[in-house]
mmCIF file of the N, C-alpha and C atoms, coordinates in Angstrom:
data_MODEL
# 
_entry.id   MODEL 
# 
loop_
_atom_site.group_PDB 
_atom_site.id 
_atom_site.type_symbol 
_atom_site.label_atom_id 
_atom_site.label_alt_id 
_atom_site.label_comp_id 
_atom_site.label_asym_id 
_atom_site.label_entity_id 
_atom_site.label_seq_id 
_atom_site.pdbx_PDB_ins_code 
_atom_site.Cartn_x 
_atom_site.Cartn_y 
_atom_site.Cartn_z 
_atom_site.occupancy 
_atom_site.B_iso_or_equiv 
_atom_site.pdbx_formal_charge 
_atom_site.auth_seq_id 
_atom_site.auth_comp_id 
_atom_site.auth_asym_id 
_atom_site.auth_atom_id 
_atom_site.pdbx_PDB_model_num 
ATOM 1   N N  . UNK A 1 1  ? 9.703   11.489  -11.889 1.00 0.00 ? 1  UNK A N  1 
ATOM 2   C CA . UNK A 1 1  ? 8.305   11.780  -11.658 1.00 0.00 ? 1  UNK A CA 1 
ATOM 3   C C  . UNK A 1 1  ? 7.710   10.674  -10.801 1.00 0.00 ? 1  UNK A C  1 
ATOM 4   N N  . UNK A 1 2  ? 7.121   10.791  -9.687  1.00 0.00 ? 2  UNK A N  1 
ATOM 5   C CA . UNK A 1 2  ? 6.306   10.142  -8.783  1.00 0.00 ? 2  UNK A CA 1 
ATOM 6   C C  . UNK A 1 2  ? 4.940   9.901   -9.137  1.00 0.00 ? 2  UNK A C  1 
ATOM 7   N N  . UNK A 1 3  ? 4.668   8.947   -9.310  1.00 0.00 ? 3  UNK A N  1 
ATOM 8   C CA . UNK A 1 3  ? 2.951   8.525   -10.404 1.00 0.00 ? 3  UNK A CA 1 
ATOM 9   C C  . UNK A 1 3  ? 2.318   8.293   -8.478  1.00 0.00 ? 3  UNK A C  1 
ATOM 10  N N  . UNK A 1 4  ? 3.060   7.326   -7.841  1.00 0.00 ? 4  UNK A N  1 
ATOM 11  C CA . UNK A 1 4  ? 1.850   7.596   -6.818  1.00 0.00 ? 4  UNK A CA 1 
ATOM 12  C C  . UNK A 1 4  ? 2.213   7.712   -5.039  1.00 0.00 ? 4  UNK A C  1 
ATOM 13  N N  . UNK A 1 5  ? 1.633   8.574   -4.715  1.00 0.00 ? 5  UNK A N  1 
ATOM 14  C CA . UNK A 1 5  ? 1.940   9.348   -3.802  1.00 0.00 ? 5  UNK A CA 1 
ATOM 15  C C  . UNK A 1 5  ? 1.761   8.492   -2.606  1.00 0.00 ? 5  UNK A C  1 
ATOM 16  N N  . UNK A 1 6  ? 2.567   8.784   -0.994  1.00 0.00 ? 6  UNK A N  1 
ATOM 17  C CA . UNK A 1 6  ? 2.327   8.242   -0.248  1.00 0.00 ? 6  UNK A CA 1 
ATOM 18  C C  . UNK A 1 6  ? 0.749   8.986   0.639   1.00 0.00 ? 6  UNK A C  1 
ATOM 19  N N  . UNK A 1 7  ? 0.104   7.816   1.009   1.00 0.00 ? 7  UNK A N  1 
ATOM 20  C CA . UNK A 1 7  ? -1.057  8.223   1.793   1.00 0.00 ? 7  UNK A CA 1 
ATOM 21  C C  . UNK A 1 7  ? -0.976  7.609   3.161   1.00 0.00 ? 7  UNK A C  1 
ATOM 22  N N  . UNK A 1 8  ? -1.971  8.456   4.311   1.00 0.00 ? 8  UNK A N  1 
ATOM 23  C CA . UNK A 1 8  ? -1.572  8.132   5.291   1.00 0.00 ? 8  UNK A CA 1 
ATOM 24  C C  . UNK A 1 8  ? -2.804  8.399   6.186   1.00 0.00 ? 8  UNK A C  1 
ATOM 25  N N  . UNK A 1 9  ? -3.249  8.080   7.456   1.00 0.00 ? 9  UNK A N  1 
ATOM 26  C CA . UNK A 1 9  ? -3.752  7.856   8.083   1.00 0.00 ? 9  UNK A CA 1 
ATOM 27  C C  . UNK A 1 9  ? -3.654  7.803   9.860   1.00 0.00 ? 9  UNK A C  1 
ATOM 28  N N  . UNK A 1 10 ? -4.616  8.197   10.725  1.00 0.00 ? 10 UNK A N  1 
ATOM 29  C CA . UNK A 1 10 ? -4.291  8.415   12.231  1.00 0.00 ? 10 UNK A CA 1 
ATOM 30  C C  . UNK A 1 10 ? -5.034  7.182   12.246  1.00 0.00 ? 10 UNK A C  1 
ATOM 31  N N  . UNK A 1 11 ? -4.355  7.006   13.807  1.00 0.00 ? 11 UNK A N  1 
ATOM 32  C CA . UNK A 1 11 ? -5.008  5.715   14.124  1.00 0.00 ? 11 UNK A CA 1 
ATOM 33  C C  . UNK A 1 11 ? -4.726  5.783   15.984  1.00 0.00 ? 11 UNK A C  1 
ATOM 34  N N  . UNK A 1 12 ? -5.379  5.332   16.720  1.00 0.00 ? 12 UNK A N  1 
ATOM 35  C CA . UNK A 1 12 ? -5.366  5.302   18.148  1.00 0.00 ? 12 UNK A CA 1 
ATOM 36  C C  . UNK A 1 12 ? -5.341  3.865   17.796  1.00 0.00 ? 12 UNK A C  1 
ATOM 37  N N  . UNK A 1 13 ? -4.294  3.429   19.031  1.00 0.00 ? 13 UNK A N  1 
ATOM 38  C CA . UNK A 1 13 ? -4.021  1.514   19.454  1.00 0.00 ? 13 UNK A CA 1 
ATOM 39  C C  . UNK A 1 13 ? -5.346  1.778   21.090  1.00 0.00 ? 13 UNK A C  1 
ATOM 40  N N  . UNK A 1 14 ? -6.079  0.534   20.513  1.00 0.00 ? 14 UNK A N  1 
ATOM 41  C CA . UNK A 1 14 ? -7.129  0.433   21.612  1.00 0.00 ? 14 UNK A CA 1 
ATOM 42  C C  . UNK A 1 14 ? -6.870  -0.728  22.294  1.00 0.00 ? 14 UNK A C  1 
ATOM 43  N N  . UNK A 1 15 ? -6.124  -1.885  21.443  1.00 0.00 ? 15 UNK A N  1 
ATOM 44  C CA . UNK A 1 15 ? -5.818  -2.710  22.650  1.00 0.00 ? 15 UNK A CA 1 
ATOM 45  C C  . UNK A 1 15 ? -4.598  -3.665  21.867  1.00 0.00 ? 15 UNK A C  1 
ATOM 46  N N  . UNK A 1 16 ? -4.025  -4.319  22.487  1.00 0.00 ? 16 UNK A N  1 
ATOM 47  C CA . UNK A 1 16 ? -2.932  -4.796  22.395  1.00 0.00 ? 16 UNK A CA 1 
ATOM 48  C C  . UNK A 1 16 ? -3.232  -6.719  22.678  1.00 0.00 ? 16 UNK A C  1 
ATOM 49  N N  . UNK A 1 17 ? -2.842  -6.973  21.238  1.00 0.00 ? 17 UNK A N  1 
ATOM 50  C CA . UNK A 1 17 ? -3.590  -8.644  21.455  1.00 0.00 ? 17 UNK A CA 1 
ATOM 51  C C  . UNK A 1 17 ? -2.847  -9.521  20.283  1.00 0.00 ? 17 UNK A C  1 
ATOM 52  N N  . UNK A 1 18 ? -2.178  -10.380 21.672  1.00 0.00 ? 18 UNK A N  1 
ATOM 53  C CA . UNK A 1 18 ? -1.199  -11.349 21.073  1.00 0.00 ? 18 UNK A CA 1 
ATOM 54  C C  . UNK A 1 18 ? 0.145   -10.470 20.372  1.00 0.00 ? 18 UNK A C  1 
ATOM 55  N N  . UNK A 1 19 ? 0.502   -10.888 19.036  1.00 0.00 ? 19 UNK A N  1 
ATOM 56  C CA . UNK A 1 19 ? 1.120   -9.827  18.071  1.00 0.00 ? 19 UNK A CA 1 
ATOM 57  C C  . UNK A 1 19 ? 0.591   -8.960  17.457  1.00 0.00 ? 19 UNK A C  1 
ATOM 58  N N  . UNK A 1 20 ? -0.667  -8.713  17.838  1.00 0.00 ? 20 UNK A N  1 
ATOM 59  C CA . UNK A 1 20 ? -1.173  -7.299  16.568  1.00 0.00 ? 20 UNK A CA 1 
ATOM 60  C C  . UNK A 1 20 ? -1.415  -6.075  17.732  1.00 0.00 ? 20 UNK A C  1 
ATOM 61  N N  . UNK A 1 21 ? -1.442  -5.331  17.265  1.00 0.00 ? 21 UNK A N  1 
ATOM 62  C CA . UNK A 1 21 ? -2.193  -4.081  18.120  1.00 0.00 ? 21 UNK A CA 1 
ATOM 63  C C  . UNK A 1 21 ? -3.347  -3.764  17.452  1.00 0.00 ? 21 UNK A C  1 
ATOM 64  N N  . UNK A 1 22 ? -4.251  -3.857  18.027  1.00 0.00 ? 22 UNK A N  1 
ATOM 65  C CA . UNK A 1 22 ? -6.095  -3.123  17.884  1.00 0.00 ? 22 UNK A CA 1 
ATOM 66  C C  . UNK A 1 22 ? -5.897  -1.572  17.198  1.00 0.00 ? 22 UNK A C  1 
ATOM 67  N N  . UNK A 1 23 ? -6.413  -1.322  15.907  1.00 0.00 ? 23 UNK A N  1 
ATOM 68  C CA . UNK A 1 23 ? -6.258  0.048   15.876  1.00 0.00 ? 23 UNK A CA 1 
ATOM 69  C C  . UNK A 1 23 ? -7.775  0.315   15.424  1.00 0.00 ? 23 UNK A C  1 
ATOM 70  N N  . UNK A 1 24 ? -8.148  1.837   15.809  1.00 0.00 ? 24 UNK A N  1 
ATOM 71  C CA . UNK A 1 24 ? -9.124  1.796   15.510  1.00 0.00 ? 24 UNK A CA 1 
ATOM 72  C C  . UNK A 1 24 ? -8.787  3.205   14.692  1.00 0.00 ? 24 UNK A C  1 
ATOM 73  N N  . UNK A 1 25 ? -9.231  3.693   13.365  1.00 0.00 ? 25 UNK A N  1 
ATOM 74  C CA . UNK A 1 25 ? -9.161  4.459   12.526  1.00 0.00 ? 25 UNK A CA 1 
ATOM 75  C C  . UNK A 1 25 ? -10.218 5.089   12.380  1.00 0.00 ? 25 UNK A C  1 
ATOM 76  N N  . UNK A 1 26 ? -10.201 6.641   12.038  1.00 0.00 ? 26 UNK A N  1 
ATOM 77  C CA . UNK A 1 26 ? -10.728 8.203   12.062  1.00 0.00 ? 26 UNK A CA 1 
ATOM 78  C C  . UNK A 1 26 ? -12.684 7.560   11.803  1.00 0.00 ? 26 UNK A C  1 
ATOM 79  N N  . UNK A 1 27 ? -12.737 6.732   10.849  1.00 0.00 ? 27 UNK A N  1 
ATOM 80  C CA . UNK A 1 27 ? -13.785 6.401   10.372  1.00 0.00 ? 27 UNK A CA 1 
ATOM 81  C C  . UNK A 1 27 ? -14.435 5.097   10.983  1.00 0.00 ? 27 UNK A C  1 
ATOM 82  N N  . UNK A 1 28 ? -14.138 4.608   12.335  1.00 0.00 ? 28 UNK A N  1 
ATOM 83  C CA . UNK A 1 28 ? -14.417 3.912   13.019  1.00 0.00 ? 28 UNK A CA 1 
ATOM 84  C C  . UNK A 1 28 ? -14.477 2.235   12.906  1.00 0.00 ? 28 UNK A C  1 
ATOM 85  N N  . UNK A 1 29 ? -13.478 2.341   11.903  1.00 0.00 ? 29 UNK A N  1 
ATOM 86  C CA . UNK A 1 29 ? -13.096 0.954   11.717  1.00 0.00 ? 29 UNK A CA 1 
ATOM 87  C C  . UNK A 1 29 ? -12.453 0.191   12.395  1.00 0.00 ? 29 UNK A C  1 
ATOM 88  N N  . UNK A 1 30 ? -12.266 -1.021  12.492  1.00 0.00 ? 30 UNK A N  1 
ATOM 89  C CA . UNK A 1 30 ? -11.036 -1.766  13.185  1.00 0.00 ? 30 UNK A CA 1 
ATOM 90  C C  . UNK A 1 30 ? -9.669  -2.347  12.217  1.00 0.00 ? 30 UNK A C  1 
ATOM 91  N N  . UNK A 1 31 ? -8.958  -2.241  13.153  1.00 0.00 ? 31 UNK A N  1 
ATOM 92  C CA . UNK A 1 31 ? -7.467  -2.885  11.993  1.00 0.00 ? 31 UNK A CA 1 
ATOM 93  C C  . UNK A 1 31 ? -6.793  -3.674  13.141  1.00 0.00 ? 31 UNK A C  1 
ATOM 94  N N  . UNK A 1 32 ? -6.096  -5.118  12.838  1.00 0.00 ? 32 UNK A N  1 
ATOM 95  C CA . UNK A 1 32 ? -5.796  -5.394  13.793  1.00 0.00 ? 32 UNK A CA 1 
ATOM 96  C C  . UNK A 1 32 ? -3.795  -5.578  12.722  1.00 0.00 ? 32 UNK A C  1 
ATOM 97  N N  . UNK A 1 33 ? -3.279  -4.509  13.457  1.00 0.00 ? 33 UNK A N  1 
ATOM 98  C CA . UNK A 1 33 ? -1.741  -4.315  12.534  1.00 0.00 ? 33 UNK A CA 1 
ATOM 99  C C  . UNK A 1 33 ? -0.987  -5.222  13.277  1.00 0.00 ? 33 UNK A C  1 
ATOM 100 N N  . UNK A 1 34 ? 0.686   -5.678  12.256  1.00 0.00 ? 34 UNK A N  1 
ATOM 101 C CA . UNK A 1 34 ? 1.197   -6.601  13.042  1.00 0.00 ? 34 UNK A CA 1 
ATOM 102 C C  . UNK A 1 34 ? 2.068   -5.478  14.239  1.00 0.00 ? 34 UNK A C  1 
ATOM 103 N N  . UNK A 1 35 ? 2.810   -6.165  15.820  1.00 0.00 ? 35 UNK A N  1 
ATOM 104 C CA . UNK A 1 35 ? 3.376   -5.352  16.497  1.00 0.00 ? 35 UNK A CA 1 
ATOM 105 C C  . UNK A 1 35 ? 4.925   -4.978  15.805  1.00 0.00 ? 35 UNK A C  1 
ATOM 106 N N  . UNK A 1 36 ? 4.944   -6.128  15.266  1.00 0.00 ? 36 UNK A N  1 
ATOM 107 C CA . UNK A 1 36 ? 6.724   -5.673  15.102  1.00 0.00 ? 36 UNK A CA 1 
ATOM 108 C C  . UNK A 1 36 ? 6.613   -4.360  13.363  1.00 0.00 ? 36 UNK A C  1 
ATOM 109 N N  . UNK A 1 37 ? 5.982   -3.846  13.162  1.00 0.00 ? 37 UNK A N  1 
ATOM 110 C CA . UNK A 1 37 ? 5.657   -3.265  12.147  1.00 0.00 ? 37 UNK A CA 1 
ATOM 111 C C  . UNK A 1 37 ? 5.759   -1.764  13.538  1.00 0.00 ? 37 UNK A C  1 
ATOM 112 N N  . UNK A 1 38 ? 5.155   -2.038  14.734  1.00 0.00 ? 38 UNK A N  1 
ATOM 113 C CA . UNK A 1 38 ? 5.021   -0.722  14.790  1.00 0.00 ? 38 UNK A CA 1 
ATOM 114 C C  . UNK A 1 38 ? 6.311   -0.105  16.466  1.00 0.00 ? 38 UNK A C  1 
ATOM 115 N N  . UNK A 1 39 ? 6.526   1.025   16.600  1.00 0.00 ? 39 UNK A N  1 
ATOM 116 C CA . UNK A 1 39 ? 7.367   0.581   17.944  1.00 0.00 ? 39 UNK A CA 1 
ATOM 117 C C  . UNK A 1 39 ? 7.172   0.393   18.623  1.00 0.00 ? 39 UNK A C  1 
ATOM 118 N N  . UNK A 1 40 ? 8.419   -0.277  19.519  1.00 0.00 ? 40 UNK A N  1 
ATOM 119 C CA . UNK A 1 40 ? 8.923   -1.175  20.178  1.00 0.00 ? 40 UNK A CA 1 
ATOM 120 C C  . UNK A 1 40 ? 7.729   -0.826  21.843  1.00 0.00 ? 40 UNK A C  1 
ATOM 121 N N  . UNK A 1 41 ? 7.837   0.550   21.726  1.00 0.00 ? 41 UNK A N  1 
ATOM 122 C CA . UNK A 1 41 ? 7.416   1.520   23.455  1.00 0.00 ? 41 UNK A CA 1 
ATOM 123 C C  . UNK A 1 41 ? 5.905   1.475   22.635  1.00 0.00 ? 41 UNK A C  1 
ATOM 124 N N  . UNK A 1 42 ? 5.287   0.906   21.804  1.00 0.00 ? 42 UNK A N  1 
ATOM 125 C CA . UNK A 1 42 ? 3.739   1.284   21.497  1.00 0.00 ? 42 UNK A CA 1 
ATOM 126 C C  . UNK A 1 42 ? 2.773   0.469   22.840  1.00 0.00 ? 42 UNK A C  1 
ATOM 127 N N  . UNK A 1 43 ? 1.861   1.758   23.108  1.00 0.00 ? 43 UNK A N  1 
ATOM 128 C CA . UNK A 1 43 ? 1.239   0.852   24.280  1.00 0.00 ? 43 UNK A CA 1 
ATOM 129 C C  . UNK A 1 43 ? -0.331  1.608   24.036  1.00 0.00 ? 43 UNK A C  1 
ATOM 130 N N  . UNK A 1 44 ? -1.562  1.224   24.666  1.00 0.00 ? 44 UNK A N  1 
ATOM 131 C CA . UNK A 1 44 ? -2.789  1.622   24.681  1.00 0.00 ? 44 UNK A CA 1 
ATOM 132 C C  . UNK A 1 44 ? -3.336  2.915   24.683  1.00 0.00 ? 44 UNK A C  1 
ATOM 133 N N  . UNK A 1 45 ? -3.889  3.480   23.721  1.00 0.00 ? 45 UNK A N  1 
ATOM 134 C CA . UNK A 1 45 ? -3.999  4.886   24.105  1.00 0.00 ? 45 UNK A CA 1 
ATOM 135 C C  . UNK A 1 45 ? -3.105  6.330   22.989  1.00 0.00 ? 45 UNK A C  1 
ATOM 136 N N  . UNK A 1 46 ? -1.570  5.323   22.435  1.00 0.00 ? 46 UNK A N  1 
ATOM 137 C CA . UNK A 1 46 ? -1.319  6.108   21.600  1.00 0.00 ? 46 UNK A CA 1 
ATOM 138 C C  . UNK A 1 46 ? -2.080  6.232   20.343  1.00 0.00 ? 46 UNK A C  1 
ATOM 139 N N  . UNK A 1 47 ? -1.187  6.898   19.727  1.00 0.00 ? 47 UNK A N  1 
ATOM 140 C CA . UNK A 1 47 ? -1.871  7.564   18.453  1.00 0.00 ? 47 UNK A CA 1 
ATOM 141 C C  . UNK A 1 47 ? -0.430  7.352   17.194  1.00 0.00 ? 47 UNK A C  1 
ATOM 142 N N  . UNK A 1 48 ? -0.939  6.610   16.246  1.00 0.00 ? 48 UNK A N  1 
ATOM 143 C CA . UNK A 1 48 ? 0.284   6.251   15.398  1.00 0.00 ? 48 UNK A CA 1 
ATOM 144 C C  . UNK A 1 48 ? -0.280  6.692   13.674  1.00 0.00 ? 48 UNK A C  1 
ATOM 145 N N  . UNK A 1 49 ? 0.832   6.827   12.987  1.00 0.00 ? 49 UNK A N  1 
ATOM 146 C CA . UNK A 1 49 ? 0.319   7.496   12.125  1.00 0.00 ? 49 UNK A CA 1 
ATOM 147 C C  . UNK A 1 49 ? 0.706   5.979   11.035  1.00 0.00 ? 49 UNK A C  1 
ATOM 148 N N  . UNK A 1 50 ? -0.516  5.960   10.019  1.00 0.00 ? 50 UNK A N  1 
ATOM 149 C CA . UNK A 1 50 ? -0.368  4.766   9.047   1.00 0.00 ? 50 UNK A CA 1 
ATOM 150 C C  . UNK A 1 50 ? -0.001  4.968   7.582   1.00 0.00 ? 50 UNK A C  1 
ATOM 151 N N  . UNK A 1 51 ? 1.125   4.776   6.969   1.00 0.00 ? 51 UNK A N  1 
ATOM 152 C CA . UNK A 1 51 ? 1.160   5.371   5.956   1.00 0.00 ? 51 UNK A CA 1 
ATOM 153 C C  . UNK A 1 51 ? 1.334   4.188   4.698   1.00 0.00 ? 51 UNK A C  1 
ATOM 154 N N  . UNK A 1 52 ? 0.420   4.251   3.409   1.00 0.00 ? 52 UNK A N  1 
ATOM 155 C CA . UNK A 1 52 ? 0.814   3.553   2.438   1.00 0.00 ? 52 UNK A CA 1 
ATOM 156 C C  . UNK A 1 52 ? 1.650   3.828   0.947   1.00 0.00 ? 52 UNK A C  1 
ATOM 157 N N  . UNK A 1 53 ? 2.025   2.842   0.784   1.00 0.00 ? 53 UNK A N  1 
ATOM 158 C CA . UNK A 1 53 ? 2.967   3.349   -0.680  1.00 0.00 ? 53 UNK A CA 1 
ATOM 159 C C  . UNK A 1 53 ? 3.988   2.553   -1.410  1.00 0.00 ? 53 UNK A C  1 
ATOM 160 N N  . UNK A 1 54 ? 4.332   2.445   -2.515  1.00 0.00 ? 54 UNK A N  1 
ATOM 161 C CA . UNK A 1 54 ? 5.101   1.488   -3.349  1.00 0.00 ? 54 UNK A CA 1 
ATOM 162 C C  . UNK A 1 54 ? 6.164   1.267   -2.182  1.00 0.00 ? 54 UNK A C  1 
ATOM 163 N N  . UNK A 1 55 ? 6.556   -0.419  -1.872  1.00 0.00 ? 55 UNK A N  1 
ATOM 164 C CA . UNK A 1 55 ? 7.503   -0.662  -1.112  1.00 0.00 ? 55 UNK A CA 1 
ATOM 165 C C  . UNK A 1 55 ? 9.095   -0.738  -1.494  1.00 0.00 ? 55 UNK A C  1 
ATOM 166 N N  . UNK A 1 56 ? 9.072   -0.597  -2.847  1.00 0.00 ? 56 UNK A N  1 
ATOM 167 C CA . UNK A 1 56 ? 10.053  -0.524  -3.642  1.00 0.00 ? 56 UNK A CA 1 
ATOM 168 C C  . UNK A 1 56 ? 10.367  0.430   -5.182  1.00 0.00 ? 56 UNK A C  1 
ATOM 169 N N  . UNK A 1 57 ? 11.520  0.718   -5.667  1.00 0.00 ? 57 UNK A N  1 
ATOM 170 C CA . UNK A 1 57 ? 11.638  1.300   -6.981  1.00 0.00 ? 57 UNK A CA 1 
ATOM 171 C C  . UNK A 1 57 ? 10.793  0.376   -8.175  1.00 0.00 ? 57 UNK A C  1 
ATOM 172 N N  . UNK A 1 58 ? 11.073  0.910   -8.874  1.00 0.00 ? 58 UNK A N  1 
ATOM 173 C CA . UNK A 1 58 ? 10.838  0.390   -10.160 1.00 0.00 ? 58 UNK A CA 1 
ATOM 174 C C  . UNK A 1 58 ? 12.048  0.319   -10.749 1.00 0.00 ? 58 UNK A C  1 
ATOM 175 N N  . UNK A 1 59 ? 12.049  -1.042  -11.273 1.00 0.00 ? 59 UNK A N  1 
ATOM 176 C CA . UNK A 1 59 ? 13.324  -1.508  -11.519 1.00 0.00 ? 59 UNK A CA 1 
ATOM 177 C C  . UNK A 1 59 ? 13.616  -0.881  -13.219 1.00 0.00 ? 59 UNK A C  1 
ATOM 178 N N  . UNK A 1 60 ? 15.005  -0.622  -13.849 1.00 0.00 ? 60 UNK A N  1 
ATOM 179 C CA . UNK A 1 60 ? 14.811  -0.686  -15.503 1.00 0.00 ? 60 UNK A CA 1 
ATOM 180 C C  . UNK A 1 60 ? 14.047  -1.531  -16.081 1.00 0.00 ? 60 UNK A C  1 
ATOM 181 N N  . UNK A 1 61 ? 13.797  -2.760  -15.714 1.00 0.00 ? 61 UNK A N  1 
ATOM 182 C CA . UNK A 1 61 ? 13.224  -3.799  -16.669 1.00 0.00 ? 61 UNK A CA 1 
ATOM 183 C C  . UNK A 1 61 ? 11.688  -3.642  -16.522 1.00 0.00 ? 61 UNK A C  1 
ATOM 184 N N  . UNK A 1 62 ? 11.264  -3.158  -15.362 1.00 0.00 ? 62 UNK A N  1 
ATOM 185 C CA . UNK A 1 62 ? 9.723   -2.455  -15.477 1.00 0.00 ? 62 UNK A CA 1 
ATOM 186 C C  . UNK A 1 62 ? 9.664   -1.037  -16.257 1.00 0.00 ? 62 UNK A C  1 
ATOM 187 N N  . UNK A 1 63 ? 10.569  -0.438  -16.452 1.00 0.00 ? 63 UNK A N  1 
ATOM 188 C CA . UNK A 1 63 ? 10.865  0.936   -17.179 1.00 0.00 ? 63 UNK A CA 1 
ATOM 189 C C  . UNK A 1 63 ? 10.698  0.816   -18.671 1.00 0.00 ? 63 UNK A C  1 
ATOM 190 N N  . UNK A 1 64 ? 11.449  -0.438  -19.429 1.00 0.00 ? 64 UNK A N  1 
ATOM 191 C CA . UNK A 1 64 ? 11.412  -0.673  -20.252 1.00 0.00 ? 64 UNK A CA 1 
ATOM 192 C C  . UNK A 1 64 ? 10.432  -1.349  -21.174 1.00 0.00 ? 64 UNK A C  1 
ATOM 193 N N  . UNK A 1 65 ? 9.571   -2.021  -20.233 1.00 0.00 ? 65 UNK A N  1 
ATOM 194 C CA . UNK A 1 65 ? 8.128   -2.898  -20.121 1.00 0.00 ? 65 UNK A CA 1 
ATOM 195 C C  . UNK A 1 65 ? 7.313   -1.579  -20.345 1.00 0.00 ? 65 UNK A C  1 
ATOM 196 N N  . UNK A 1 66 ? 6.837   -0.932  -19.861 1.00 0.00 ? 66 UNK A N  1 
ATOM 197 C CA . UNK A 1 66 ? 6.258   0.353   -19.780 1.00 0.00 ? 66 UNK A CA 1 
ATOM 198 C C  . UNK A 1 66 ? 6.691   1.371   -20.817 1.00 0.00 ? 66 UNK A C  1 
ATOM 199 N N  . UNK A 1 67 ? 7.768   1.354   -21.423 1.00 0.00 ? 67 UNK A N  1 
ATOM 200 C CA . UNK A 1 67 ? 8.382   1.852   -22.961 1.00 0.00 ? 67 UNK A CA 1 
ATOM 201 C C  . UNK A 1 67 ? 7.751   1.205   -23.684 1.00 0.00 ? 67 UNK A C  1 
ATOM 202 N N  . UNK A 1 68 ? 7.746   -0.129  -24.203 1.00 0.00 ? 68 UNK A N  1 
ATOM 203 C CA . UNK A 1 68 ? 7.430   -0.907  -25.042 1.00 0.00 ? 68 UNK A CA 1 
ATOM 204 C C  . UNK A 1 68 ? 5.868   -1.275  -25.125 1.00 0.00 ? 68 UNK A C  1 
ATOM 205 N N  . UNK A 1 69 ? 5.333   -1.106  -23.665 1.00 0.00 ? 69 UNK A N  1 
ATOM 206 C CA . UNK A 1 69 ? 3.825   -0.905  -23.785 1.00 0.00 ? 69 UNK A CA 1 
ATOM 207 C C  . UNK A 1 69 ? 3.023   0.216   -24.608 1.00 0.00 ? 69 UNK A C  1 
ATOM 208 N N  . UNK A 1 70 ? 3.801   1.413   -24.026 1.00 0.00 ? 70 UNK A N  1 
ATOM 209 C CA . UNK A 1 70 ? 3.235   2.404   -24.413 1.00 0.00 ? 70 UNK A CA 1 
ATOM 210 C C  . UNK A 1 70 ? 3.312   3.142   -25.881 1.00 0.00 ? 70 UNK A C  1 
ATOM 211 N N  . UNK A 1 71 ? 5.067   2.408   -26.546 1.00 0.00 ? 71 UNK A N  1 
ATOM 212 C CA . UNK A 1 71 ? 5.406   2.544   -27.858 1.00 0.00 ? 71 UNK A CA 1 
ATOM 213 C C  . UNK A 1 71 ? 4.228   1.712   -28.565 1.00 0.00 ? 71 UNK A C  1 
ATOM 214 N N  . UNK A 1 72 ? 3.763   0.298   -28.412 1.00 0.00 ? 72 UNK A N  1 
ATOM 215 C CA . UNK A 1 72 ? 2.901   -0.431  -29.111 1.00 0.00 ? 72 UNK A CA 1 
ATOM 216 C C  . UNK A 1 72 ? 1.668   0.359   -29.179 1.00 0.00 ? 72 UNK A C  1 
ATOM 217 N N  . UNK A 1 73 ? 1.424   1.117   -28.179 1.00 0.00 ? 73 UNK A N  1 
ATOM 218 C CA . UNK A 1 73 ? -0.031  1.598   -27.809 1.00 0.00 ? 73 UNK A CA 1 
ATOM 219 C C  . UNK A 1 73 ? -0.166  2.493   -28.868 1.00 0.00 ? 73 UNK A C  1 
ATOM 220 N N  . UNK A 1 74 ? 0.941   3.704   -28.791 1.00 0.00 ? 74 UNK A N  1 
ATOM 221 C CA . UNK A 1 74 ? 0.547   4.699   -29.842 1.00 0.00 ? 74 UNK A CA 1 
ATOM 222 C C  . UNK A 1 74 ? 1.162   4.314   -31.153 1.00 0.00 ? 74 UNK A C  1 
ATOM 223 N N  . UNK A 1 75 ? 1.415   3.598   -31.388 1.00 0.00 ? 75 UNK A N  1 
ATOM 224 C CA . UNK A 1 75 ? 2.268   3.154   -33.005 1.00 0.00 ? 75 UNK A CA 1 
ATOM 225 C C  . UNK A 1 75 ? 1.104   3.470   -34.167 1.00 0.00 ? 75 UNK A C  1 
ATOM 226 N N  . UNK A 1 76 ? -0.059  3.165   -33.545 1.00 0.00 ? 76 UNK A N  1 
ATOM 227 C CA . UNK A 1 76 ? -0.711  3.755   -34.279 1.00 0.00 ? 76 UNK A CA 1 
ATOM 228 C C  . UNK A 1 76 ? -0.824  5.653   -34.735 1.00 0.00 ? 76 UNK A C  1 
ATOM 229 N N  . UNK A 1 77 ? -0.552  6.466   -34.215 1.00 0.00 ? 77 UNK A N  1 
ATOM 230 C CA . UNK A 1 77 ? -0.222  7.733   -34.890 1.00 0.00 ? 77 UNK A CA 1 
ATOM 231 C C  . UNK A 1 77 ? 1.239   7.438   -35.004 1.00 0.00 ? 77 UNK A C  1 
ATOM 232 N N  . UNK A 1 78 ? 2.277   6.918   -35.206 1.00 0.00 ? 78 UNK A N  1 
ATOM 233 C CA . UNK A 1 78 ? 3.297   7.286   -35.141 1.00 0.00 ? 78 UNK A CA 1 
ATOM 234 C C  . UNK A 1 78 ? 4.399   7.702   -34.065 1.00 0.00 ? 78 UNK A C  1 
ATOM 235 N N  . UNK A 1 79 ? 3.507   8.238   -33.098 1.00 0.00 ? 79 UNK A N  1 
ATOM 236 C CA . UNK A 1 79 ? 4.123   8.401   -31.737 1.00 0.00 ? 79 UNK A CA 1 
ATOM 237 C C  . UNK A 1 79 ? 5.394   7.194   -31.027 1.00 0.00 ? 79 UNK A C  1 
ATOM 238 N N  . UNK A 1 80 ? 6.333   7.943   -30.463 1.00 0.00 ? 80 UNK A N  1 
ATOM 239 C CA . UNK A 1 80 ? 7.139   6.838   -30.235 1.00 0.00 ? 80 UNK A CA 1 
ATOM 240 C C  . UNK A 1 80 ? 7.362   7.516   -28.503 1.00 0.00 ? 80 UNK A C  1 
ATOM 241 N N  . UNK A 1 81 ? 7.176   6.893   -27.435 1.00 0.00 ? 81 UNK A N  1 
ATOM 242 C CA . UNK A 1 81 ? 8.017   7.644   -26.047 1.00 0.00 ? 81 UNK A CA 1 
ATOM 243 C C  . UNK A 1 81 ? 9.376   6.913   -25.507 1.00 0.00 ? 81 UNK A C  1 
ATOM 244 N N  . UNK A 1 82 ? 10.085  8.238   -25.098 1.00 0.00 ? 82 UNK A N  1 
ATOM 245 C CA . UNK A 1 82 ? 11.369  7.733   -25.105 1.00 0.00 ? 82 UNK A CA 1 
ATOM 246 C C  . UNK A 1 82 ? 11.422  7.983   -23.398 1.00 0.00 ? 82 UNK A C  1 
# 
């Protein structure tokens, strides 16, 4: 089961400065992203898509942390999750 989903975002590169590229996003913000994050051929004018989300699994030992949280939580009815 996936608790949280990837989200994502358009973005036009407006200018290109130093290592970041200028992005400017749907809601007229600025972002200044790093270049090596985005490709290599990115130049002024494109349009790149931004996406966020857990950069990694969840390991067993966070699995088990999250067992033992949630066993303490309901111990009160009796409830146990496996």
């Amino acid at each position: 089961m996936e608790l949280l989903h990837h989200k994502g975002m358009q973005a036009t590169v407006r200018a290109i400065d130093g290592d970041r590229a200028v992005l400017l996003l749907p809601d007229g913000q600025i972002v200044r992203w790093p270049l090596n994050l985005l490709p290599a051929s990115i130049k002024i004018g494109d349009e790149v898509a931004l996406h966020s989300g857990p950069t990694h699994a969840a390991t067993p030992d966070v699995h088990e942390l999250a067992h033992a949280v949630l066993n303490k939580i309901f111990a009160e009815g009796d409830a146990e999750v496996s």
